[in-house]
N, CA, C and O atoms as a GROMACS GRO file, in nm:
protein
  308
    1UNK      N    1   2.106   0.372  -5.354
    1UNK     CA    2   1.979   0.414  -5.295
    1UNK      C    3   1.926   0.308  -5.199
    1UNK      O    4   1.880   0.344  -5.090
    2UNK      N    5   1.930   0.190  -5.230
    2UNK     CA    6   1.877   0.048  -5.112
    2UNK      C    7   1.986   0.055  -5.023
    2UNK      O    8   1.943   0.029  -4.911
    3UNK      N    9   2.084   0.074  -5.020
    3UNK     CA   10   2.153   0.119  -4.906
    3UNK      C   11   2.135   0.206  -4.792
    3UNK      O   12   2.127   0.173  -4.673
    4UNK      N   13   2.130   0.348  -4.855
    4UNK     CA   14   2.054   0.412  -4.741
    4UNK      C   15   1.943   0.415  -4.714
    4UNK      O   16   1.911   0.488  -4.621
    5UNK      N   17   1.832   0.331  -4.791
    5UNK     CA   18   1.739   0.309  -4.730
    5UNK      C   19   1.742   0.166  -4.637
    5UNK      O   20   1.636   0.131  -4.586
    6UNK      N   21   1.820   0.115  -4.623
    6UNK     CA   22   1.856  -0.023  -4.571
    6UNK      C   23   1.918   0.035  -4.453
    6UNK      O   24   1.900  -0.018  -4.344
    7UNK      N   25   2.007   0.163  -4.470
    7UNK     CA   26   2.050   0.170  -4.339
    7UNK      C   27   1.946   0.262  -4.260
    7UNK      O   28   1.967   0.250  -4.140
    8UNK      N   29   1.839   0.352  -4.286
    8UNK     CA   30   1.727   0.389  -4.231
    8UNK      C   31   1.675   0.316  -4.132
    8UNK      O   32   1.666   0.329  -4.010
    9UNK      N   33   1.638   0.222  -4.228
    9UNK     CA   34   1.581   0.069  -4.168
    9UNK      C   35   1.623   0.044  -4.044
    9UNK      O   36   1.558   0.014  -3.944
   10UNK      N   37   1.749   0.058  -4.059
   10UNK     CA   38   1.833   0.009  -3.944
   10UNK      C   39   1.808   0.075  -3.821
   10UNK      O   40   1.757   0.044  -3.714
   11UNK      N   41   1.880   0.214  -3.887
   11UNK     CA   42   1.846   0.337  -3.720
   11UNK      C   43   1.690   0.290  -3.659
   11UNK      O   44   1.651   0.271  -3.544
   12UNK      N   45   1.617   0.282  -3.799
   12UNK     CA   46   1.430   0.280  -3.729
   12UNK      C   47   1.463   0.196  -3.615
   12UNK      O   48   1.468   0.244  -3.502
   13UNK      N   49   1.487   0.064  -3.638
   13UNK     CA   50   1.473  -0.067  -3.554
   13UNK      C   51   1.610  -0.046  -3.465
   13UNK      O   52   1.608  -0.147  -3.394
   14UNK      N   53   1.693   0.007  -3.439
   14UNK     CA   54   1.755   0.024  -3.335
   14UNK      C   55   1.678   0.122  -3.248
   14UNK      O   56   1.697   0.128  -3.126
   15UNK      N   57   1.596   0.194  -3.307
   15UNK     CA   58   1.520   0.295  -3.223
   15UNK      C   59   1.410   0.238  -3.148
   15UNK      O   60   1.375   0.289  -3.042
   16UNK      N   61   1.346   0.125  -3.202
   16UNK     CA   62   1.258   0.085  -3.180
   16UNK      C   63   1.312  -0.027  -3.052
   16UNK      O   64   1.268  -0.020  -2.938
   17UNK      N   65   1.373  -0.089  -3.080
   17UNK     CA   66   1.434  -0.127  -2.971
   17UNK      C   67   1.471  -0.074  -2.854
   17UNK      O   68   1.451  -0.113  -2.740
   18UNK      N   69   1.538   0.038  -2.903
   18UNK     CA   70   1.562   0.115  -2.752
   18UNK      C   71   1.451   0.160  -2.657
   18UNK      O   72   1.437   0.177  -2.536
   19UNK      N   73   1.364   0.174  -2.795
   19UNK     CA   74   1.184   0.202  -2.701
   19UNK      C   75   1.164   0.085  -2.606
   19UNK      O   76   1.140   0.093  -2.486
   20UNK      N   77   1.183  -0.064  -2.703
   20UNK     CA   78   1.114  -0.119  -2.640
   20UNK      C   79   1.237  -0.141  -2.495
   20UNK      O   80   1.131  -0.127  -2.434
   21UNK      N   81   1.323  -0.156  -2.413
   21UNK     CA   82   1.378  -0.127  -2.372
   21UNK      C   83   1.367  -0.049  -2.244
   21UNK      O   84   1.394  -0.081  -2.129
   22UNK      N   85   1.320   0.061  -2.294
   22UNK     CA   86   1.264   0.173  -2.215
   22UNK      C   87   1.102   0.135  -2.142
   22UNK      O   88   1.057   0.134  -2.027
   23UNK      N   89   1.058   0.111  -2.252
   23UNK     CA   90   0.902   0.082  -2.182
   23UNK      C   91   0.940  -0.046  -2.107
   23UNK      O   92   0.844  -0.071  -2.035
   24UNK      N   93   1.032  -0.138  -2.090
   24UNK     CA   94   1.020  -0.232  -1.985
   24UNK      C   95   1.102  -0.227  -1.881
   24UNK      O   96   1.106  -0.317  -1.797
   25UNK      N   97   1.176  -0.120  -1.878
   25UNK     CA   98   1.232  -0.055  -1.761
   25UNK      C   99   1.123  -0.007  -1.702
   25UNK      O  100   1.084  -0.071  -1.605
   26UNK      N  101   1.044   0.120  -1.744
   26UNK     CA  102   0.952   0.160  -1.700
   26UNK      C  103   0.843   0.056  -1.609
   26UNK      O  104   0.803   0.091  -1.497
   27UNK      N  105   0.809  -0.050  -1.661
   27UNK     CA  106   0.743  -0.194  -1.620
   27UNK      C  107   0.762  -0.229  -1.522
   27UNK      O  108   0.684  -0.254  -1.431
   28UNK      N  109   0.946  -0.239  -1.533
   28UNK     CA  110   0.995  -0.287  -1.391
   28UNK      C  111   0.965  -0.169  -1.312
   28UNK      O  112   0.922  -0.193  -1.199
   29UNK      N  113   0.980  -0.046  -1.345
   29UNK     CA  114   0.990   0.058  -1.174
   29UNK      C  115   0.821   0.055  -1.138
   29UNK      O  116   0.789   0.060  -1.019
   30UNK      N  117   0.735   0.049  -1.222
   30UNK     CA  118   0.603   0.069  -1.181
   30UNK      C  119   0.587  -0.076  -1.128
   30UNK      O  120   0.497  -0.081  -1.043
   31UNK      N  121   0.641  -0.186  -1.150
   31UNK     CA  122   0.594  -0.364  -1.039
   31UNK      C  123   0.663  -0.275  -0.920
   31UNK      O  124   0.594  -0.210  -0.841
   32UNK      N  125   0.798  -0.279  -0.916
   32UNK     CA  126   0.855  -0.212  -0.790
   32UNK      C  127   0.753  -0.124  -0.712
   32UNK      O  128   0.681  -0.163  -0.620
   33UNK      N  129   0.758  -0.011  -0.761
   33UNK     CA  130   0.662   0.085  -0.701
   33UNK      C  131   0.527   0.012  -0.617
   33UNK      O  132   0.502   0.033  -0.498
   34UNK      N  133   0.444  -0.083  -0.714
   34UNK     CA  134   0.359  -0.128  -0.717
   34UNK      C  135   0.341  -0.270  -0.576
   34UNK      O  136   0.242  -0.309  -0.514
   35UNK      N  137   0.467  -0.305  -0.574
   35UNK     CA  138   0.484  -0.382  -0.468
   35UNK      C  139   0.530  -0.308  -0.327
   35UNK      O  140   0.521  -0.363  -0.217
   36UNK      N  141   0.578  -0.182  -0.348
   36UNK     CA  142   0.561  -0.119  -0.213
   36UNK      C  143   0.449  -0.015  -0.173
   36UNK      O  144   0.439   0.058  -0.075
   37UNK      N  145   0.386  -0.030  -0.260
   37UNK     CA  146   0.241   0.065  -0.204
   37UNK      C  147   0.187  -0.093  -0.139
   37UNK      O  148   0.141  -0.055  -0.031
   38UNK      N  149   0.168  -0.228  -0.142
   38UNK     CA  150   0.165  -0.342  -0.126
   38UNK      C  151   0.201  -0.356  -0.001
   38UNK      O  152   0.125  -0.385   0.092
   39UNK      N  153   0.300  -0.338   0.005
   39UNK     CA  154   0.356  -0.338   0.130
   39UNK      C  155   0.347  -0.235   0.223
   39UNK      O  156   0.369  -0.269   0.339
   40UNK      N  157   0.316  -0.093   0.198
   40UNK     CA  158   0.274  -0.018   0.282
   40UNK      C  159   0.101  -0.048   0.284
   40UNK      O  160   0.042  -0.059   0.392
   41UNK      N  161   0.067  -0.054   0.222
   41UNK     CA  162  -0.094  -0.117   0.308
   41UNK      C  163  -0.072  -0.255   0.372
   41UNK      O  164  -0.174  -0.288   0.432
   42UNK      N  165   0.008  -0.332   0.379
   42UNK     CA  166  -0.009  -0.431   0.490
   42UNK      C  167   0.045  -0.368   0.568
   42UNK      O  168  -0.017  -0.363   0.674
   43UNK      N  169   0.133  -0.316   0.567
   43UNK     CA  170   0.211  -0.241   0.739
   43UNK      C  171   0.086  -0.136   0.820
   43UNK      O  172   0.087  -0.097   0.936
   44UNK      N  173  -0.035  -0.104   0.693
   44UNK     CA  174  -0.127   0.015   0.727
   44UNK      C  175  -0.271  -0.078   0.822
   44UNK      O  176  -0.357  -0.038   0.900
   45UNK      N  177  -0.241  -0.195   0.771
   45UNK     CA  178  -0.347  -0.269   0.775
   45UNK      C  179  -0.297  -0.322   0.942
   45UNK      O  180  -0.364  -0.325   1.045
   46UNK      N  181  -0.173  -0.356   0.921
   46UNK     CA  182  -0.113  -0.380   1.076
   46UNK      C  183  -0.125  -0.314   1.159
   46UNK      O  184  -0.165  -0.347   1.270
   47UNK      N  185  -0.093  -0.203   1.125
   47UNK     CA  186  -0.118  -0.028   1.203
   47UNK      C  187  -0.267  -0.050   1.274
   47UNK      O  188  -0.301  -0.027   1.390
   48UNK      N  189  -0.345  -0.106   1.156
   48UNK     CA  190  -0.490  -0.017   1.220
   48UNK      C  191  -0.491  -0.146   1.341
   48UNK      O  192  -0.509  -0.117   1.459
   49UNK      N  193  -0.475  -0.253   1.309
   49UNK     CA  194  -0.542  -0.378   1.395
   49UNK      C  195  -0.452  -0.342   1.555
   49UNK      O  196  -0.482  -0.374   1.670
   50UNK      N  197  -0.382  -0.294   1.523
   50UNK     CA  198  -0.313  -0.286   1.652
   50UNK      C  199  -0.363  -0.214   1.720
   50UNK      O  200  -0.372  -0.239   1.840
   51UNK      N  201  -0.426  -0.073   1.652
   51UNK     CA  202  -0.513   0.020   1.732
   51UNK      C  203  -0.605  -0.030   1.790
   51UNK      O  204  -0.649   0.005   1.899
   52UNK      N  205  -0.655  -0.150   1.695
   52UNK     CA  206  -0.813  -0.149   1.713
   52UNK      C  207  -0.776  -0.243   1.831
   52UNK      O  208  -0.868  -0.234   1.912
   53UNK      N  209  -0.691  -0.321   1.870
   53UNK     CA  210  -0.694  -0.398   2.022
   53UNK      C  211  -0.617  -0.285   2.125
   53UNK      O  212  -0.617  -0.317   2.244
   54UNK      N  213  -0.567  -0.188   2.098
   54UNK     CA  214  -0.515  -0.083   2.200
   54UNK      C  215  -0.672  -0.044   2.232
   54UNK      O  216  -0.722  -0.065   2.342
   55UNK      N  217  -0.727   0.004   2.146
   55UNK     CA  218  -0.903   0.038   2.205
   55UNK      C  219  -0.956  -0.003   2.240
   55UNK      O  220  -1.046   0.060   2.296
   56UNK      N  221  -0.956  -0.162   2.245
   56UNK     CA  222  -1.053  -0.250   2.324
   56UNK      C  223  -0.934  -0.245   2.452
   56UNK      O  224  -0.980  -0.192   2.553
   57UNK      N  225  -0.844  -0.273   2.460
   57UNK     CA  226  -0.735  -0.230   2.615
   57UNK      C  227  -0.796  -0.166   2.687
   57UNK      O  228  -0.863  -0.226   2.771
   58UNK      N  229  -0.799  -0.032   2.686
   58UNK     CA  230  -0.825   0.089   2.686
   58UNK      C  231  -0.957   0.064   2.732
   58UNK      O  232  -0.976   0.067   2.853
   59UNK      N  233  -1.082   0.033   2.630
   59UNK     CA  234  -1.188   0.014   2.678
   59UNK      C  235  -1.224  -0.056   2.797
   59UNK      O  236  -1.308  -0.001   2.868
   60UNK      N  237  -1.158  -0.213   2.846
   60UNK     CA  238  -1.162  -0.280   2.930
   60UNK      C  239  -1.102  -0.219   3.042
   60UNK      O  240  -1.135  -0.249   3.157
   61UNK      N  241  -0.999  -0.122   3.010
   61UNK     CA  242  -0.945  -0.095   3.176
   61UNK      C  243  -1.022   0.058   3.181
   61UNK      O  244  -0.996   0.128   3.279
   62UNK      N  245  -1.088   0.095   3.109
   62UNK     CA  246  -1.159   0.256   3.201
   62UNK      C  247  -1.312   0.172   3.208
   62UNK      O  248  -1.398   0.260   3.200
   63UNK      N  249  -1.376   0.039   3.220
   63UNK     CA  250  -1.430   0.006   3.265
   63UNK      C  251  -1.462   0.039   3.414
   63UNK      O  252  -1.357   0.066   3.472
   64UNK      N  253  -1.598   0.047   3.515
   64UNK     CA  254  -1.583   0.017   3.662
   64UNK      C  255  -1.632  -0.093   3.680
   64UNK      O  256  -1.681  -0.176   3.604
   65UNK      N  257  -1.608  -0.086   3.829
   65UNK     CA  258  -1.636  -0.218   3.871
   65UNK      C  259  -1.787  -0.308   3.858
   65UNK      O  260  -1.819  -0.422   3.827
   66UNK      N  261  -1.871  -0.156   3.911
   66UNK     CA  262  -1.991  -0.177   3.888
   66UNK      C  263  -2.060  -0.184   3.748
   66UNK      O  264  -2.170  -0.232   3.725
   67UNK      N  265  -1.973  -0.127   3.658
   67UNK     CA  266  -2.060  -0.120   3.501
   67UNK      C  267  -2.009   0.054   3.507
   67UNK      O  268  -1.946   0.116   3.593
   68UNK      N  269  -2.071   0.099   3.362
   68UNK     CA  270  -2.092   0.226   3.292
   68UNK      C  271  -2.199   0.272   3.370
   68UNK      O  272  -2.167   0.383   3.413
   69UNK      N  273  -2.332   0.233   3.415
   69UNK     CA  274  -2.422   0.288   3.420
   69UNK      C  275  -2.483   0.247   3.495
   69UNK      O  276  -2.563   0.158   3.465
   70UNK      N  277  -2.472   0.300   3.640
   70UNK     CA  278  -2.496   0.293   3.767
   70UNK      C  279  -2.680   0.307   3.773
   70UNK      O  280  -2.750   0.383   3.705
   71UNK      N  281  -2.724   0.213   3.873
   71UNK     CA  282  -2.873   0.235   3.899
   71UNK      C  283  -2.914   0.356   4.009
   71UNK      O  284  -2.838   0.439   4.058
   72UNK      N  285  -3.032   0.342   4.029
   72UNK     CA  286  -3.073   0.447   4.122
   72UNK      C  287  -3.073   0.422   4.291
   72UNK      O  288  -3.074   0.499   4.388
   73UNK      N  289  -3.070   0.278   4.276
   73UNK     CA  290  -3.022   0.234   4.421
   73UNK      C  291  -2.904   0.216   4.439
   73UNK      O  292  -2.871   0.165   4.546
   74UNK      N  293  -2.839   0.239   4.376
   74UNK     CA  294  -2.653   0.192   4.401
   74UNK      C  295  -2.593   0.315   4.483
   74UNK      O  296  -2.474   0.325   4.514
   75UNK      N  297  -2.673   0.390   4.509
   75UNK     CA  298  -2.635   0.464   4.611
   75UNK      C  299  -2.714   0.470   4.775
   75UNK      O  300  -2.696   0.545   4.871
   76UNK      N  301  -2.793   0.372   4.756
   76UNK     CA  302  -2.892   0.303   4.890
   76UNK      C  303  -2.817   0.205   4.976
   76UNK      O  304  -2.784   0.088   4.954
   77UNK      N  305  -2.792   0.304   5.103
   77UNK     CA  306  -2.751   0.175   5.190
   77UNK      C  307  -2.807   0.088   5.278
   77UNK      O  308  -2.740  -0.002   5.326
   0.00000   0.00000   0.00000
């Protein structure tokens, strides 16, 4: 009878092991995962800054010469 309950024992803790096992596989794919959502917000973060100086580009060259907002004599010769 302490036998097969000794070997119970056993399967339990081989089982338990294999859990634990499993849950730190799992660990590793969620750091993984976790380091490329990481890395896609710095590439997102790169993304935006780049826009945001394409818009000031952009802004500076549809500038005129005179300004945005011409006076009422700027057409007085």
């Amino acid at each position: 009878m302490m036998t097969f309950i000794n070997l119970m024992m056993t399967f339990i803790n081989f089982m338990m092991t294999f859990t634990n096992f499993m849950m730190t596989f799992t660990n590793l794919m969620m750091t993984f995962t976790n380091l490329m959502m990481t890395f896609t917000s710095l590439m997102m973060t790169f993304t935006n800054l780049m826009m945001t100086f394409n818009n000031l580009m952009m802004t500076f060259t549809n500038l005129q010469p005179y300004g945005d907002i011409r006076q009422p004599y700027d057409d007085i010769h």
